[in-house]
Rosetta silent file (secondary structure, phi, psi, omega in degrees, C-alpha in Angstrom):
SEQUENCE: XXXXXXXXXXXXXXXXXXXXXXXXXXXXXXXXXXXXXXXXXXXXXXXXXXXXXXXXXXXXXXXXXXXXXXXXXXXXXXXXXXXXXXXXXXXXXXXXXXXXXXXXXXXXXXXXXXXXXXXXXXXXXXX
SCORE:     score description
SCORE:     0.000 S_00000001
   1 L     0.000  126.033  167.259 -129.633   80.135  -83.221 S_00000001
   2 L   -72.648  117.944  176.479 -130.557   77.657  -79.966 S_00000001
   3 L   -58.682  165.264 -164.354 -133.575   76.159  -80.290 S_00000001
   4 H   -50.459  -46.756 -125.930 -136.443   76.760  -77.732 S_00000001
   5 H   -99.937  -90.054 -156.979 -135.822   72.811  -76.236 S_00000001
   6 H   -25.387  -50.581 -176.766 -131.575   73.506  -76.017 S_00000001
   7 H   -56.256  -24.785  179.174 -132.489   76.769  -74.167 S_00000001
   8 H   -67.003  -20.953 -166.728 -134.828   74.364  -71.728 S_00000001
   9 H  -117.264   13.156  161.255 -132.336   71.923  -71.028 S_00000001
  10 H   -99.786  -48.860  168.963 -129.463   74.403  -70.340 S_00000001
  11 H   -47.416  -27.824  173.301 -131.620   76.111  -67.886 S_00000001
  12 H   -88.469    9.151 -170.465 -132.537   73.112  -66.337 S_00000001
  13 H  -112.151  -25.037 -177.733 -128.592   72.137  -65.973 S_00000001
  14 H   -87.765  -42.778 -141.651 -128.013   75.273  -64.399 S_00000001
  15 H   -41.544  -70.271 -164.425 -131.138   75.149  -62.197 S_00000001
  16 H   -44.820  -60.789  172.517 -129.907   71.769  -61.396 S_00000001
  17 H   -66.886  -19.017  146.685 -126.453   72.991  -60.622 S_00000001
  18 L   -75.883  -26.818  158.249 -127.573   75.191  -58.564 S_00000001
  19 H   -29.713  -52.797 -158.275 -129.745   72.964  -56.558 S_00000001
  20 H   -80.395  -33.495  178.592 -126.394   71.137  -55.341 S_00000001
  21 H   -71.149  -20.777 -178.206 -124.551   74.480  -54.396 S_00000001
  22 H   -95.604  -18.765 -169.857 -127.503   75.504  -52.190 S_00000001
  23 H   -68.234  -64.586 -164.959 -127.460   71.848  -50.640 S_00000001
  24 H   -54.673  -16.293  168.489 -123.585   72.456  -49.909 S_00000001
  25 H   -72.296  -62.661 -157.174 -124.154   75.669  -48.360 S_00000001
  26 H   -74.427  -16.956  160.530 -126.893   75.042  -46.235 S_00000001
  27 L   -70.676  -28.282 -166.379 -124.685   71.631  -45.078 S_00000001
  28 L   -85.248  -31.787 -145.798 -121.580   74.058  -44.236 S_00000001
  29 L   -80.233  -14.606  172.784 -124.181   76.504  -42.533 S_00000001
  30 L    87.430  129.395  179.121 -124.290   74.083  -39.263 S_00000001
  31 L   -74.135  152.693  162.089 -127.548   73.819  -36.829 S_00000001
  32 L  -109.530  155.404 -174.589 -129.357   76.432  -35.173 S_00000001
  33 L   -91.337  131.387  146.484 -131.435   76.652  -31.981 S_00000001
  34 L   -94.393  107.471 -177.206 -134.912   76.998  -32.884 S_00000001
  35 L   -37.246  155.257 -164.742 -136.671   79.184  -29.636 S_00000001
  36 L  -106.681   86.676  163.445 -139.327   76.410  -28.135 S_00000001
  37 L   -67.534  157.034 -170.400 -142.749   78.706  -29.277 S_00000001
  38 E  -103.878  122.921  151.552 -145.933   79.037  -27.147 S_00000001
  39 E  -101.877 -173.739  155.972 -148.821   77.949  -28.878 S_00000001
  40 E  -138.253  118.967 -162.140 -152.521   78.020  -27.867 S_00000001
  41 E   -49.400 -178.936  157.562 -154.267   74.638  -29.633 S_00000001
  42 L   -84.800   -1.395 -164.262 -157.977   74.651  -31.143 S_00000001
  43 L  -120.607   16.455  147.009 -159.279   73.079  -28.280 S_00000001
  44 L    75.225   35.033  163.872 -157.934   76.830  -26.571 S_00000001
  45 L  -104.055  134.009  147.716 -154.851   74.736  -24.529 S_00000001
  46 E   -18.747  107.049  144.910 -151.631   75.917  -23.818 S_00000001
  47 E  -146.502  164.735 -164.529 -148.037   74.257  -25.979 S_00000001
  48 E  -105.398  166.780  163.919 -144.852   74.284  -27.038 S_00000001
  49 H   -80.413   -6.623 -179.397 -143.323   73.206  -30.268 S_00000001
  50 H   -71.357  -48.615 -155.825 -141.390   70.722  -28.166 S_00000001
  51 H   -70.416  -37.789 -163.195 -144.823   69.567  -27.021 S_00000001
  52 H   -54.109  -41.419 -178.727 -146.165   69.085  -30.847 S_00000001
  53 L   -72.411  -10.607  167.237 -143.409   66.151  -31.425 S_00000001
  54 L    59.700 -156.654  165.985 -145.052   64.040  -28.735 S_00000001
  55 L   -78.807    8.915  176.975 -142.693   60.476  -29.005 S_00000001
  56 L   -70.299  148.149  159.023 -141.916   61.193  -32.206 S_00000001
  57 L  -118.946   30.565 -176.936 -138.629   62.415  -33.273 S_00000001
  58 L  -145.683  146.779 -168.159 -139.636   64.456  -36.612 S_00000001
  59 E  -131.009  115.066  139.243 -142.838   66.951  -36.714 S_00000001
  60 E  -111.551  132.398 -168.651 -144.725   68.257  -39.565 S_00000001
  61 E  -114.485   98.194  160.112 -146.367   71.660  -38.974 S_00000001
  62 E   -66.421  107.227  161.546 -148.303   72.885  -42.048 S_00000001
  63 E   -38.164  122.311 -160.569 -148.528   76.092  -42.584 S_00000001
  64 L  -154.770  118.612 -162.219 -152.058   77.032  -43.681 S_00000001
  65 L   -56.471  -23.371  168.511 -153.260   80.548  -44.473 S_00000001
  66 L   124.720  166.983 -175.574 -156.720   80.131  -42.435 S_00000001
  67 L   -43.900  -34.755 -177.256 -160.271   79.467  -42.804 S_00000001
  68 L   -84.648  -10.030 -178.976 -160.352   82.159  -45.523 S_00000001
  69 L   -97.027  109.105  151.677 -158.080   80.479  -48.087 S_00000001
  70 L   -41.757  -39.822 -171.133 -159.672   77.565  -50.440 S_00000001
  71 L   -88.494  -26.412  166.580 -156.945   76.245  -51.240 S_00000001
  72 H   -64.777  -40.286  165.824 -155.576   75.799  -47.757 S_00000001
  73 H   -54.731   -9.396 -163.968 -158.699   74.472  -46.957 S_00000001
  74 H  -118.992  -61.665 -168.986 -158.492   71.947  -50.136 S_00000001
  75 H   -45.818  -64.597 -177.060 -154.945   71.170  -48.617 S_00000001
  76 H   -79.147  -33.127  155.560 -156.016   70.304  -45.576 S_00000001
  77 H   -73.996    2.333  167.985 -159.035   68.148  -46.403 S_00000001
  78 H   -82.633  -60.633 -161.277 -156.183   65.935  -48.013 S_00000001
  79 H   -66.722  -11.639  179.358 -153.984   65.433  -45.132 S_00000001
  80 H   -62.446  -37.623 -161.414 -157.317   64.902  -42.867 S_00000001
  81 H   -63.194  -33.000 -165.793 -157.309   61.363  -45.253 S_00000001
  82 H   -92.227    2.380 -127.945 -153.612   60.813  -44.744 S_00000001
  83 H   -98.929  -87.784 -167.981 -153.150   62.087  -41.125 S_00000001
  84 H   -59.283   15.637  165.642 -152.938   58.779  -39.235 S_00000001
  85 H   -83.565  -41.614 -139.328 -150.554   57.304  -41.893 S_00000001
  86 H   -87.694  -36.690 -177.298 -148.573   60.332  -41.247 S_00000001
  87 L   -66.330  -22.634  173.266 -148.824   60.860  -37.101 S_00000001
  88 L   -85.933   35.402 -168.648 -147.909   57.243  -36.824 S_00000001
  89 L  -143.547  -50.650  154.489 -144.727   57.951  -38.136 S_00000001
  90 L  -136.977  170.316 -174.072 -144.177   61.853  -36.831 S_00000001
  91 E   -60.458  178.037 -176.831 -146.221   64.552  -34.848 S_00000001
  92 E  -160.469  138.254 -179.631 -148.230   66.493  -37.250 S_00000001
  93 E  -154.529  152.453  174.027 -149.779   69.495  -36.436 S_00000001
  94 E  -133.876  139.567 -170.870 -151.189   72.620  -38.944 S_00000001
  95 E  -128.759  146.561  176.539 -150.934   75.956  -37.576 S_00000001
  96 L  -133.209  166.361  179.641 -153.143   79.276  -38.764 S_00000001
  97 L   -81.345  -19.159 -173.116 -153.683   82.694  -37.963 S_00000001
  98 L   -67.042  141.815  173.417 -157.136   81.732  -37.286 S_00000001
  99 L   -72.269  165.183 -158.886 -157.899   81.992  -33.319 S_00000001
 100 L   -82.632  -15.573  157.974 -158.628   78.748  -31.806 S_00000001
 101 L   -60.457  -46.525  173.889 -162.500   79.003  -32.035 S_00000001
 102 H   -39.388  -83.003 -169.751 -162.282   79.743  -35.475 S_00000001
 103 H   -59.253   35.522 -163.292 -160.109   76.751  -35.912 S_00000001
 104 H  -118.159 -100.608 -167.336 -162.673   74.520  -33.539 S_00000001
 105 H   -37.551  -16.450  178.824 -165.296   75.357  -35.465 S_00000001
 106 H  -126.493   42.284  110.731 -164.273   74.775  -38.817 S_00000001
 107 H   -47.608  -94.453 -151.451 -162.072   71.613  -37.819 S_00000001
 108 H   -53.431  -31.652  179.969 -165.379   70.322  -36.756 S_00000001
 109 L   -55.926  -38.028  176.737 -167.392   71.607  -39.877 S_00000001
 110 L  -114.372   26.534 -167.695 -165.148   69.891  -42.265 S_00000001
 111 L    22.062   52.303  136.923 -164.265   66.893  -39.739 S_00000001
 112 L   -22.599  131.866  171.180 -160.486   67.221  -39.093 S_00000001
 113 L  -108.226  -25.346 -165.350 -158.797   64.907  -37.085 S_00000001
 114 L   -84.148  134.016 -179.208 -155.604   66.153  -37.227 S_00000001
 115 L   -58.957  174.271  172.172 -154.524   68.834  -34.061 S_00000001
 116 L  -169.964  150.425  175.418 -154.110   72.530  -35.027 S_00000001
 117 E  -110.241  124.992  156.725 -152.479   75.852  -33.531 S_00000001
 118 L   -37.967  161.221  160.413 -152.934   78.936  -33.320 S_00000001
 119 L  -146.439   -0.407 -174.183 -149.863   81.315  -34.741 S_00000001
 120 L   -52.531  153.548  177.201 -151.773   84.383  -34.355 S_00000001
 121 L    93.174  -63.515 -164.455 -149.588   86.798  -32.547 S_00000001
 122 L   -55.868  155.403  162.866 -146.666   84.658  -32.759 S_00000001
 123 L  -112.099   32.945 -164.340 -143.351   84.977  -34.921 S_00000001
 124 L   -95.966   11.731  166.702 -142.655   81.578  -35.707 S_00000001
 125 L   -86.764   10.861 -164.982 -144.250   81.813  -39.332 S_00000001
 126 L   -95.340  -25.322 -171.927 -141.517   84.440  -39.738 S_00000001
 127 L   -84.703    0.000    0.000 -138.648   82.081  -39.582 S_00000001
């Protein structure tokens, strides 16, 4: 009989071996054009995803479920601490479903620093 700990560390050898087979795929798979999405900011402006990278050449866009989720909201009061570590190194932006008043107002409520987008509407959370 295999003990509990043998079955853990064969699972974690396949996991693991799988890990490397999805790397090697997704290297053979080649780039794709990502479409340049229309956002509309919190401060209710007009942008692109082109526009988000600024002079940077790498972007992080957090995904963040909206005003109504704690934990996004828990999420998001972290990266407010870290934000200007992280924009002086790439654009940074967090985009919600929330409309851009929404996302004003509770940007200002919990004093964000960091830009945000709209996505309402939009399909680029789909990709």
């Amino acid at each position: 009989m295999i003990t509990i700990q043998a079955q853990i560390e064969k699972l974690e050898q396949e996991i693991f071996e799988k890990k490397k087979q999805l790397v090697e795929l997704r290297k053979s798979v080649g780039e794709r054009l990502v479409p340049n999405y229309e956002f509309v900011t919190s401060t209710n402006k007009q942008t692109t995803l082109l526009d988000l990278f600024g002079d940077k050449d790498e972007l992080f866009v957090i995904h963040n479920m909206g005003k109504s989720c704690s934990y996004c909201t828990m999420w998001a009061d972290g990266f407010n601490g870290v934000y200007h570590h992280l924009a002086a190194k790439a654009g940074f932006v967090l985009a919600s479903p929330d409309t851009p008043s929404v996302q004003e107002d509770f940007a200002a409520e919990r004093k964000w620093q960091f830009p945000m987008i709209s996505v309402k509407g939009s399909s680029f959370t789909d990709e």
